[in-house]
DORO-312341 format. One record per atom (N, C-alpha, C): residue number from 1; residue in one letter; x, y, z. Coordinates in Angstrom, 3 decimals, decimal comma. Layout:
BEGIN
{rec NUM A {X Y Z}}
...
***
This chain:
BEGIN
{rec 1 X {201,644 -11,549 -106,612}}
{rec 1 X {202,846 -11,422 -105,822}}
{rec 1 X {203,062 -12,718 -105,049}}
{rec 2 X {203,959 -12,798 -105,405}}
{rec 2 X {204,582 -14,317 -104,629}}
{rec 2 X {205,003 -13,937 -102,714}}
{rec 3 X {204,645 -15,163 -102,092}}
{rec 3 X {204,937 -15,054 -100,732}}
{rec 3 X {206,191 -16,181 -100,225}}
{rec 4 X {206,914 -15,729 -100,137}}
{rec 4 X {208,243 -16,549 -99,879}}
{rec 4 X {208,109 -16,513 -98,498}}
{rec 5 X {209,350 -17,269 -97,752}}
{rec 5 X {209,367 -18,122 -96,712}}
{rec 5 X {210,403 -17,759 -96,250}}
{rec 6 X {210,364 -17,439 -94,723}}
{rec 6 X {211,681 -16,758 -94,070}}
{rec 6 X {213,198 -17,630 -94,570}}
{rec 7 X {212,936 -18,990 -94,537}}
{rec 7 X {213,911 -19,446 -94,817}}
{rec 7 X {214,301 -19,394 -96,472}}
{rec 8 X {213,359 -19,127 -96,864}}
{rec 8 X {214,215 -18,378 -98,406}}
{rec 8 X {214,669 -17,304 -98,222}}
{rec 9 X {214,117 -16,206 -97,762}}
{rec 9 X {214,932 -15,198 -97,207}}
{rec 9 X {215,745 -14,951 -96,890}}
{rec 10 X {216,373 -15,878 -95,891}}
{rec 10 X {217,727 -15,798 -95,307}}
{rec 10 X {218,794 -16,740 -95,901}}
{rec 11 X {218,488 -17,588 -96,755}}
{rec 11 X {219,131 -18,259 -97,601}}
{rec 11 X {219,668 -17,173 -98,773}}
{rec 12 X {218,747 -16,784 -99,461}}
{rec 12 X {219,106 -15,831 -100,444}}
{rec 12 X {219,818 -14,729 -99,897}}
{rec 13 X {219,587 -14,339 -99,125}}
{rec 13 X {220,308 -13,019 -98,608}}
{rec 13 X {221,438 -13,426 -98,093}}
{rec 14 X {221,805 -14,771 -97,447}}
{rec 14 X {223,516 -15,184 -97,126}}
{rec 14 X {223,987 -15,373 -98,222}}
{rec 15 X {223,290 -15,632 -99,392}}
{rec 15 X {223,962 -15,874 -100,211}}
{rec 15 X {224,596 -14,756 -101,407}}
{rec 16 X {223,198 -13,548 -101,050}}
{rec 16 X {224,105 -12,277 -101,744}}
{rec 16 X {225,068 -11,955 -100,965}}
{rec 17 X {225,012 -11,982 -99,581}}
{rec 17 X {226,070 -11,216 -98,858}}
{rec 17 X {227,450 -11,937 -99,071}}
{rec 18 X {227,342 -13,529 -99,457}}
{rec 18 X {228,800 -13,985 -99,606}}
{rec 18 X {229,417 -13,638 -100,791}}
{rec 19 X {228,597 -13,809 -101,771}}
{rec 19 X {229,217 -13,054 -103,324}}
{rec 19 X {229,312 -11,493 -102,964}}
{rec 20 X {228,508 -10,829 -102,543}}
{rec 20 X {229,332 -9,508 -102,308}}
{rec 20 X {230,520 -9,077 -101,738}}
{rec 21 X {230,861 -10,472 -100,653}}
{rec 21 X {231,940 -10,125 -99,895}}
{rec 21 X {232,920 -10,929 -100,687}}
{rec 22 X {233,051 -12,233 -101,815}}
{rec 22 X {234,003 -12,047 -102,371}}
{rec 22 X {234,477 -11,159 -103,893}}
{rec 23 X {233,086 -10,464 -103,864}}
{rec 23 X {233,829 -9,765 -104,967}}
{rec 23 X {234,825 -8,315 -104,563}}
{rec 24 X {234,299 -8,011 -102,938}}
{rec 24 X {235,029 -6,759 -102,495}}
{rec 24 X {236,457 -7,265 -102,504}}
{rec 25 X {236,322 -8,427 -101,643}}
{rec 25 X {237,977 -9,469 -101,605}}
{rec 25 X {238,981 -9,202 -102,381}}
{rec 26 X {238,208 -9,250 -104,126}}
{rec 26 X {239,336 -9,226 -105,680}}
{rec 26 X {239,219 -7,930 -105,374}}
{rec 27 X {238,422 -6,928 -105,177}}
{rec 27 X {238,841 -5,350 -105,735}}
{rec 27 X {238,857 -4,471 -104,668}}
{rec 28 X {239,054 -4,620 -103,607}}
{rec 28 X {240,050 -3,745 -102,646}}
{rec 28 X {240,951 -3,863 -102,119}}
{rec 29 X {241,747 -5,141 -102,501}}
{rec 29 X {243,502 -5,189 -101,618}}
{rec 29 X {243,886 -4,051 -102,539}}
{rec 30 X {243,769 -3,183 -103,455}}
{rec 30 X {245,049 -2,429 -104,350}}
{rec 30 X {244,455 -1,079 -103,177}}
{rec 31 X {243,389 -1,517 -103,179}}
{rec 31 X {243,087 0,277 -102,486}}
{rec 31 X {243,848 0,541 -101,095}}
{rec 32 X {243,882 -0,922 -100,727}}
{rec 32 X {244,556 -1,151 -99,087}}
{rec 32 X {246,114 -1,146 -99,147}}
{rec 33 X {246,588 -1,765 -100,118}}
{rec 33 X {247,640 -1,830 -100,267}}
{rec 33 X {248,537 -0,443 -100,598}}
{rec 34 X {247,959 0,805 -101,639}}
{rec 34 X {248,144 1,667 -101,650}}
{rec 34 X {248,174 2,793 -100,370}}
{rec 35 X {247,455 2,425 -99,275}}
{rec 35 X {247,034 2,992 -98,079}}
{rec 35 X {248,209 2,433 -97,350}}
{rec 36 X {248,322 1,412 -97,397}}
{rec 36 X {249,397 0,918 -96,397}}
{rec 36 X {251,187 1,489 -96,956}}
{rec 37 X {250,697 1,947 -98,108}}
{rec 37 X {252,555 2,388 -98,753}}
{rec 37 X {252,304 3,464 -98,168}}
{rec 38 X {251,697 4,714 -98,111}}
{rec 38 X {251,065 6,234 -98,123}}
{rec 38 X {251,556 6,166 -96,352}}
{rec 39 X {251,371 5,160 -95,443}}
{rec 39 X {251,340 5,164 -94,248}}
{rec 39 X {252,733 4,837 -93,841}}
{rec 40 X {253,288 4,075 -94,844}}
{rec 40 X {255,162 3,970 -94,362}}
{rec 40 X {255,690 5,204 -95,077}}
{rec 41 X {255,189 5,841 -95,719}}
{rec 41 X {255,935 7,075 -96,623}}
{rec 41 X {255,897 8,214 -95,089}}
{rec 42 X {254,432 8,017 -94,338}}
{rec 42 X {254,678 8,992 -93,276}}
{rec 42 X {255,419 8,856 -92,297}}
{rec 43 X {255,287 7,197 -92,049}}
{rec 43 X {256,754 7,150 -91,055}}
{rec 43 X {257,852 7,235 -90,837}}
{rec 44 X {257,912 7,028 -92,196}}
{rec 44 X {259,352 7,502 -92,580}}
{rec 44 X {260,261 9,367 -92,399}}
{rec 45 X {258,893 9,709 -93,145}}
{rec 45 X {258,972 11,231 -93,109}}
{rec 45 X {259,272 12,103 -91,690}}
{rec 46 X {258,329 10,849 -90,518}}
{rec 46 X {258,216 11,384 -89,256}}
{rec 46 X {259,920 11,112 -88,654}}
{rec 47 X {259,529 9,958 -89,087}}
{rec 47 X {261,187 9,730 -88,230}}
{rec 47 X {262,889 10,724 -88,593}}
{rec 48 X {262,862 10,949 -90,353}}
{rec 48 X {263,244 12,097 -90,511}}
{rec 48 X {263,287 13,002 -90,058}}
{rec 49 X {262,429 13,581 -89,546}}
{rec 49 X {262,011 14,560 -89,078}}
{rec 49 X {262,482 14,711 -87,783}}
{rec 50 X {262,427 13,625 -87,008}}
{rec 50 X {263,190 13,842 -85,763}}
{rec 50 X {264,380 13,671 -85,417}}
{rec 51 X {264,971 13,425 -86,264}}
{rec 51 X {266,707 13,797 -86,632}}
{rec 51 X {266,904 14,844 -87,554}}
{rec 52 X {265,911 16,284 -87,418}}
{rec 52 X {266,618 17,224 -88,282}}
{rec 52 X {266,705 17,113 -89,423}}
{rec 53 X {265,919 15,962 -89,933}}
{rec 53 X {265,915 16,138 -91,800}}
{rec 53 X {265,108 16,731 -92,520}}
{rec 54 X {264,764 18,054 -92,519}}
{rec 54 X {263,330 18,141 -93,358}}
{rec 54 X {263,319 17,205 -94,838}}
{rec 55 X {262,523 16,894 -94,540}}
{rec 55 X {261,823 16,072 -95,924}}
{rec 55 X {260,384 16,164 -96,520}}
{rec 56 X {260,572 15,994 -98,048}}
{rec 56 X {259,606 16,414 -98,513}}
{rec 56 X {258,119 15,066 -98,429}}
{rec 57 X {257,360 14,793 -99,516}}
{rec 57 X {256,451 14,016 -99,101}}
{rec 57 X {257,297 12,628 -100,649}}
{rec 58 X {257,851 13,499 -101,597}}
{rec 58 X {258,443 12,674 -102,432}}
{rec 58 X {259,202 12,201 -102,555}}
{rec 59 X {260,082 12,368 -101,251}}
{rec 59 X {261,813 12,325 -101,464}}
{rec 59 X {261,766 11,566 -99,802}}
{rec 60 X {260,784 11,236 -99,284}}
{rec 60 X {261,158 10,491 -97,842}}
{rec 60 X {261,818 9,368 -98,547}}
{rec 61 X {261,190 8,596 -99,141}}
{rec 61 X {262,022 7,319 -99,418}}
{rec 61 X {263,491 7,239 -99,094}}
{rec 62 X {264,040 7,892 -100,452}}
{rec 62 X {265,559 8,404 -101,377}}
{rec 62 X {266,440 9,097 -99,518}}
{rec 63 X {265,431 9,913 -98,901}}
{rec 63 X {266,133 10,329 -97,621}}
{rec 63 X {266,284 9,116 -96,552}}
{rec 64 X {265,602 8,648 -96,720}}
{rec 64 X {265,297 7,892 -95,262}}
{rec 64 X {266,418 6,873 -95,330}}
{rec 65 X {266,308 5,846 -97,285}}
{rec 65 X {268,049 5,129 -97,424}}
{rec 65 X {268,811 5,676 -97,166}}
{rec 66 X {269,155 6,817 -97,152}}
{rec 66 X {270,412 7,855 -97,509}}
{rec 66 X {271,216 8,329 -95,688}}
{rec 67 X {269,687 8,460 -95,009}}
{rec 67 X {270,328 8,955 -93,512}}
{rec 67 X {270,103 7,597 -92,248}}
{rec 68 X {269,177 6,444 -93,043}}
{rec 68 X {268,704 5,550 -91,995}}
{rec 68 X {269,444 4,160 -92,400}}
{rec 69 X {270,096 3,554 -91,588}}
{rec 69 X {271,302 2,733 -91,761}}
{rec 69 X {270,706 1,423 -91,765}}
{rec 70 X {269,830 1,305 -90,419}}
{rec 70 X {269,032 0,455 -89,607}}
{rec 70 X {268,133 0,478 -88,612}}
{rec 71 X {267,362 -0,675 -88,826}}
{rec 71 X {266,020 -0,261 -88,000}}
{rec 71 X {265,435 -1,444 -87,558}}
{rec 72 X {264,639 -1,194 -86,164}}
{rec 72 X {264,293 -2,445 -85,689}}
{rec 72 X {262,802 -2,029 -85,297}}
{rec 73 X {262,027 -2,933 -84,739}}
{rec 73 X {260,661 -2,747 -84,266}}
{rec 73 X {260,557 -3,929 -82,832}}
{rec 74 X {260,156 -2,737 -81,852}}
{rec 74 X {260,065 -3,938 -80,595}}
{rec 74 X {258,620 -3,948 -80,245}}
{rec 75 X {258,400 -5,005 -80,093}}
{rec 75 X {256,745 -5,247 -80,005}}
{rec 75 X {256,849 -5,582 -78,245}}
{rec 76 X {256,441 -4,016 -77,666}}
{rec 76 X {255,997 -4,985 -76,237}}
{rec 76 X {255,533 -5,445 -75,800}}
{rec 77 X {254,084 -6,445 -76,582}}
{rec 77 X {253,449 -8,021 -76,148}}
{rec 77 X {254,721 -8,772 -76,064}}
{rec 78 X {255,791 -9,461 -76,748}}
{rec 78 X {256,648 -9,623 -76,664}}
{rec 78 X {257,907 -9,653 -75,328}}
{rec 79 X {257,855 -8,030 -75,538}}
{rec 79 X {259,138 -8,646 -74,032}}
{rec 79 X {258,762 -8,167 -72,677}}
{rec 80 X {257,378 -8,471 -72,397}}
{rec 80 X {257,013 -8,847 -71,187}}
{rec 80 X {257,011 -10,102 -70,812}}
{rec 81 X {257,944 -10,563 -69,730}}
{rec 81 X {257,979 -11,642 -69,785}}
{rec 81 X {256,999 -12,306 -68,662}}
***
């Protein structure tokens, strides 16, 4: 049995951890990206919802063009002045 040297140790092991972290890089934006559509489908649904639209989970989209004209987002980091 071979006796290696802390500093091989921690060499090798930064170095699995960087190839592990770019291979997660290539193969989880679709999973995130899918998460992040799933999360405007609910806001949408919600905001429907509070103008009296029932809506379904398939049809927020098709509703939300249909009853939502325009829309803004105010970030209040922003307008504190």
């Amino acid at each position: 049995m071979k006796n290696f040297s802390n500093k091989y140790i921690f060499i090798f092991s930064s170095v699995m951890v960087i190839i592990r972290l770019q291979l997660c890089s290539r193969w989880l934006p679709p999973f995130f990206s899918r998460a992040g559509k799933n999360l405007e489908i609910e806001k949408k649904k919600s905001m429907l919802e509070s103008i009296n639209v029932p809506a379904e989970w398939g049809k927020a989209e098709e509703l939300y063009d249909k009853y939502i004209k325009e829309s803004f987002v105010i970030n209040p980091a922003v307008v504190k002045g």
